[in-house]
ZALUMTOR-789068 format. One record per residue (C-alpha): residue in three letters; x negated, y negated, z negated. Coordinates in steps of 0.2 Angstrom, whole numbers, padded with zeros to 4 digits, always signed. Layout:
alaXYZ ...
END
This chain:
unk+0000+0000+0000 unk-0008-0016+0005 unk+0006-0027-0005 unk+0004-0023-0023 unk+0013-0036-0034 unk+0007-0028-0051 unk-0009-0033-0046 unk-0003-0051-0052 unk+0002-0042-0069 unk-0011-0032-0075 unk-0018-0041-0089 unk-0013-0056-0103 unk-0028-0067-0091 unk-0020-0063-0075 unk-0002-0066-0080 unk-0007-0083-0088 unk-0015-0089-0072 unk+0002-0085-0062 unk+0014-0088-0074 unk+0028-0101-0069 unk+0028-0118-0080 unk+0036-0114-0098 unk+0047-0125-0107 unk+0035-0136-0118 unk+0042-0143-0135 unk+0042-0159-0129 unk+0056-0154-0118 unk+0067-0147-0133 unk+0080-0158-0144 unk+0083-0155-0162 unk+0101-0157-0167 unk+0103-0165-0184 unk+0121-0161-0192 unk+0123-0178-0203 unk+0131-0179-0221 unk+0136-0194-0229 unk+0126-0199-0244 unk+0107-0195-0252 unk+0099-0178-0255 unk+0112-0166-0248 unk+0108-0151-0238 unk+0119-0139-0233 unk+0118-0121-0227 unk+0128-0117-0214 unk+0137-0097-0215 unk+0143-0098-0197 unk+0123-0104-0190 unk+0110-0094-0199 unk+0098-0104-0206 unk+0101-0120-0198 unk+0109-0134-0213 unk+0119-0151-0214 unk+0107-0165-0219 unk+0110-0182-0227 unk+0099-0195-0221 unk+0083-0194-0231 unk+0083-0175-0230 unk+0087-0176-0210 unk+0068-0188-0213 unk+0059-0173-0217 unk+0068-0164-0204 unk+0062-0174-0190 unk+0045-0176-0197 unk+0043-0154-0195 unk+0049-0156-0178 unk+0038-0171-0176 unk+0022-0159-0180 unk+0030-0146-0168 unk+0030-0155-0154 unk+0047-0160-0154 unk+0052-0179-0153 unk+0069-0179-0146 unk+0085-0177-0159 unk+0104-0176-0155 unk+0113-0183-0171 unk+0132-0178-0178 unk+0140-0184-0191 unk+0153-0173-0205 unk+0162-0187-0208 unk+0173-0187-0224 unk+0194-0185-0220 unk+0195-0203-0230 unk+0186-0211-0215 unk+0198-0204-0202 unk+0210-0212-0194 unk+0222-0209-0179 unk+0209-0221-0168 unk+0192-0217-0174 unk+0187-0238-0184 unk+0175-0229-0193 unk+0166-0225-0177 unk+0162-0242-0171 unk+0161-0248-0190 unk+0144-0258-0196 unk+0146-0246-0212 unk+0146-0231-0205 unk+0132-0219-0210 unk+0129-0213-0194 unk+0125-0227-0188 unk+0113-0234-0202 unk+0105-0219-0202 unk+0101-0223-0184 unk+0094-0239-0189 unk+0087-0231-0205 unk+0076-0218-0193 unk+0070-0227-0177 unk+0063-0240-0189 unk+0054-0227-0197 unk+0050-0215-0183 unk+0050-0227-0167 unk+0044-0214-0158 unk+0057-0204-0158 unk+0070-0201-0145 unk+0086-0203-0152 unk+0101-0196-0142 unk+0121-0200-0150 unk+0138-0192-0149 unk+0152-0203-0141 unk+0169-0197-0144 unk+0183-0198-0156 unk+0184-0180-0163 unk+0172-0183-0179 unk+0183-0201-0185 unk+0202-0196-0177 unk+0213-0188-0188 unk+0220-0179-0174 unk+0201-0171-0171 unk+0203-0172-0152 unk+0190-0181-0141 unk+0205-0193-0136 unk+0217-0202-0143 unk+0233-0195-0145 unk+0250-0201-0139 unk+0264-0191-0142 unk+0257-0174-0134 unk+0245-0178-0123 unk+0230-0186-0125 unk+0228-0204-0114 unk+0213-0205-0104 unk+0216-0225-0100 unk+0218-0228-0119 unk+0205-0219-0124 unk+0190-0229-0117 unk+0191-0247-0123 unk+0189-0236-0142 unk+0173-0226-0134 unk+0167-0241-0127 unk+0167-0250-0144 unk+0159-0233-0152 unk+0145-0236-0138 unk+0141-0254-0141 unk+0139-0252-0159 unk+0128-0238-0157 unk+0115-0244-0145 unk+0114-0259-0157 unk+0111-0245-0169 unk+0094-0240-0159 unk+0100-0225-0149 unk+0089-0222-0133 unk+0103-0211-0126 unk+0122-0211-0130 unk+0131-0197-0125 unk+0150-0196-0122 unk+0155-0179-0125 unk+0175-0182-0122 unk+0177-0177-0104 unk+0188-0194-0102 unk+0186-0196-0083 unk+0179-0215-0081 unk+0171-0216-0097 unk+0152-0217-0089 unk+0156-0232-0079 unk+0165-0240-0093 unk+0150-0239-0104 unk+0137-0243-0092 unk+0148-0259-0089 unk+0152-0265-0107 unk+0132-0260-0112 unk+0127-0272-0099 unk+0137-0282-0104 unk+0132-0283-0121 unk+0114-0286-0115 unk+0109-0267-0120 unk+0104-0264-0099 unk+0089-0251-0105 unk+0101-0240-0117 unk+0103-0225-0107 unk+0119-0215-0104 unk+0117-0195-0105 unk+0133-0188-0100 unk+0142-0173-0105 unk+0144-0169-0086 unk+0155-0151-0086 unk+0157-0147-0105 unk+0166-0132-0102 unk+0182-0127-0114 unk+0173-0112-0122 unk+0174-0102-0137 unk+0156-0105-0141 unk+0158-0120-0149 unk+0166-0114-0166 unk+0149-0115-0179 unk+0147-0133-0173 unk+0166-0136-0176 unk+0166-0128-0190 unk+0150-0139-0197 unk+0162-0154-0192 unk+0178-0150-0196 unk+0181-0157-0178 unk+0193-0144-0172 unk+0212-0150-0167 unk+0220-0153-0179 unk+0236-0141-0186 unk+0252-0155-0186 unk+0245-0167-0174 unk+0260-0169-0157 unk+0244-0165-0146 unk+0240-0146-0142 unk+0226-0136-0154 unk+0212-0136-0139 unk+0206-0147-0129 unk+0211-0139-0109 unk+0218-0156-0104 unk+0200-0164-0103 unk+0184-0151-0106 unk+0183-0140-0088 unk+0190-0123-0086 unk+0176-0109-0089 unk+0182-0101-0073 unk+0180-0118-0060 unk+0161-0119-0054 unk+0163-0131-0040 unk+0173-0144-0050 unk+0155-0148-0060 unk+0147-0154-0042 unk+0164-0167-0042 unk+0160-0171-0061 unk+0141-0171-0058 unk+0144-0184-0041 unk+0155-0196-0050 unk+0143-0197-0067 unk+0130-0201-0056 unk+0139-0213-0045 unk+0146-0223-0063 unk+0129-0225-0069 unk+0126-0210-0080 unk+0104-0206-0082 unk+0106-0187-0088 unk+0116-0176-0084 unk+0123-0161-0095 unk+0128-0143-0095 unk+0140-0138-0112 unk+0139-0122-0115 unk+0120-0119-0107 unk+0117-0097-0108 unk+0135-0095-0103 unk+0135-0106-0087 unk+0116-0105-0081 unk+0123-0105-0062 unk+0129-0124-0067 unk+0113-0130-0072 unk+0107-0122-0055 unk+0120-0128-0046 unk+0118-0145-0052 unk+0099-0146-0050 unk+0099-0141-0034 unk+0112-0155-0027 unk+0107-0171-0040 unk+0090-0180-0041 unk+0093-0184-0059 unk+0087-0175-0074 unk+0098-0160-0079 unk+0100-0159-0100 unk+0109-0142-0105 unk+0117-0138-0123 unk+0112-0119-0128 unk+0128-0123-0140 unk+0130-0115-0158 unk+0139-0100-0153 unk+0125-0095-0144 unk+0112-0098-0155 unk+0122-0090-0169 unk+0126-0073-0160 unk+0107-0073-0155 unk+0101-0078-0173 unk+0113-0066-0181 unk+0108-0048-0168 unk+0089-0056-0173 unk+0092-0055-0191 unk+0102-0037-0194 unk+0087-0029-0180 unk+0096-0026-0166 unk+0085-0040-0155 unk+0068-0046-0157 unk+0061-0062-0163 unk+0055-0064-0143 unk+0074-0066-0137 unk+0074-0083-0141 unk+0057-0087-0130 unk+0065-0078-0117 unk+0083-0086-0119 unk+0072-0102-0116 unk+0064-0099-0103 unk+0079-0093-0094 unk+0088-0110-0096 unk+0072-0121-0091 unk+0070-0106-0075 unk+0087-0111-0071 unk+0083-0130-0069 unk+0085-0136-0087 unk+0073-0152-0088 unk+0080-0154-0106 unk+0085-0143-0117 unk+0098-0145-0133 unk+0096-0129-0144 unk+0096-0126-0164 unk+0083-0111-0161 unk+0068-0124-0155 unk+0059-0123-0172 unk+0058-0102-0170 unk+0052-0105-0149 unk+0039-0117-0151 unk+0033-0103-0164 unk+0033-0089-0149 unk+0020-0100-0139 
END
């Protein structure tokens, strides 16, 4: 045989010189889960090993990561049932903790890359993305209140805000009212097709973000994140993000729907960001911890997603894969 490809293979040397760019650390983001309040941490049953953090602890968080290699963080907050209301004031409140400790971290660790959640789910009392009127949730009304939660959080020091509601029009809205505001450099890295999966439910649960039982709109959220069946509505999601001004854009759930980041690299010139969400990382932390995987799933759950066009990657286990380099 004059064509051998394990030629290419046969030793730890060889394989290094031919072996496709890996995901580097610098291309992972921490998500930080954000309690109210000082010296809290949290651990969470339904993500192994992964906590809720007040502020300072969140410090000592970022300052790991920061010695890892890691320098980008995705921040939500737990926000107290007191603070919710039916359209989200505590969101663009000066007095939220969210955004002080925004404040409180760039100016600490400038640095840093900080990326934000914009939608209603963590203030609303309804716990939709949207606010509700009577059983449905109203796109229209919905962005002048997302576009206020944006303002106040790219005066907060966020580099990147990202609307995770699915409203349609809510990338152009906020491009226009940050301009506006003078806030021209703030970037915008939208949720492009956040699909309506099951995968979500440790994040929710760390939350308590999930729709809520008694409100007139429906317990799931259909009407606006995409049907898990539907590939080539993200290319019409991805075209008009990118035509309103978005800088990123995201695939939501990441493992799950690898041919969307393909897809999406393949036809868009602008970075692709996916969320490897917490229902994936929980399943693949929970076979790891009762022995039926090994530790090296997760380097290779990574690699996967950066093979299939990832440029960024959101995932809880980055801690555990900058550990397998």
């Amino acid at each position: 045989m004059r064509i051998r490809p394990r030629r290419n293979r046969r030793s730890d040397a060889i394989r290094g010189l031919v072996r496709e760019p890996l995901v580097r650390p610098d291309q992972l983001v921490h998500p930080i889960f954000l309690l109210p309040g000082e010296g809290k941490r949290e651990t969470l049953t339904t993500l192994p090993g992964y906590p809720r953090l007040s502020a300072d602890e969140a410090e000592r968080e970022i300052e790991e990561m920061l010695a890892l290699g890691v320098s980008s963080f995705i921040s939500f907050p737990a926000v107290p049932d007191d603070k919710k209301d039916t359209v989200a004031t505590y969101g663009s409140s000066p007095e939220n903790f969210y955004l002080t400790s925004a404040r409180r971290w760039k100016e600490k660790y400038p640095e840093i890359c900080l990326i934000s959640d914009v939608a209603m789910d963590p203030y609303s009392s309804d716990g939709h993305d949207g606010l509700v009127v009577g059983s449905r949730i109203d796109n229209d009304k919905t962005l002048p209140i997302l576009t206020d939660m944006s303002v106040a959080q790219a005066q907060a020091g966020f580099d990147y805000l990202g609307p995770s509601d699915m409203m349609d029009g809510r990338v152009g809205y906020m491009r226009d009212a940050l301009d506006k505001a003078g806030y021209t450099e703030t970037g915008i890295l939208s949720y492009t097709a956040k699909y309506a999966s099951a995968f979500y439910g440790p994040f929710r649960h760390a939350l308590d973000s999930a729709p809520r039982e008694g409100s007139t709109a429906p317990t799931h959220k259909k009407s606006y994140q995409m049907d898990p069946a539907n590939r080539r509505e993200a290319l019409r999601e991805a075209f008009l993000d990118s035509e309103e001004g978005a800088d990123v854009l995201m695939v939501k759930p990441a493992v799950h729907y690898m041919d969307i980041i393909s897809d999406l690299r393949q036809n868009s010139q602008l970075p692709i960001c996916c969320y490897h969400v917490s229902g994936e990382c929980a399943m693949l932390l929970g076979a790891i911890e009762r022995g039926w995987l090994d530790e090296s799933a997760i380097f290779e759950t990574i690699t996967s997603l950066g093979r299939a066009g990832a440029d960024m990657i959101i995932t809880y286990v980055g801690r555990r894969y900058v550990a397998s380099l």
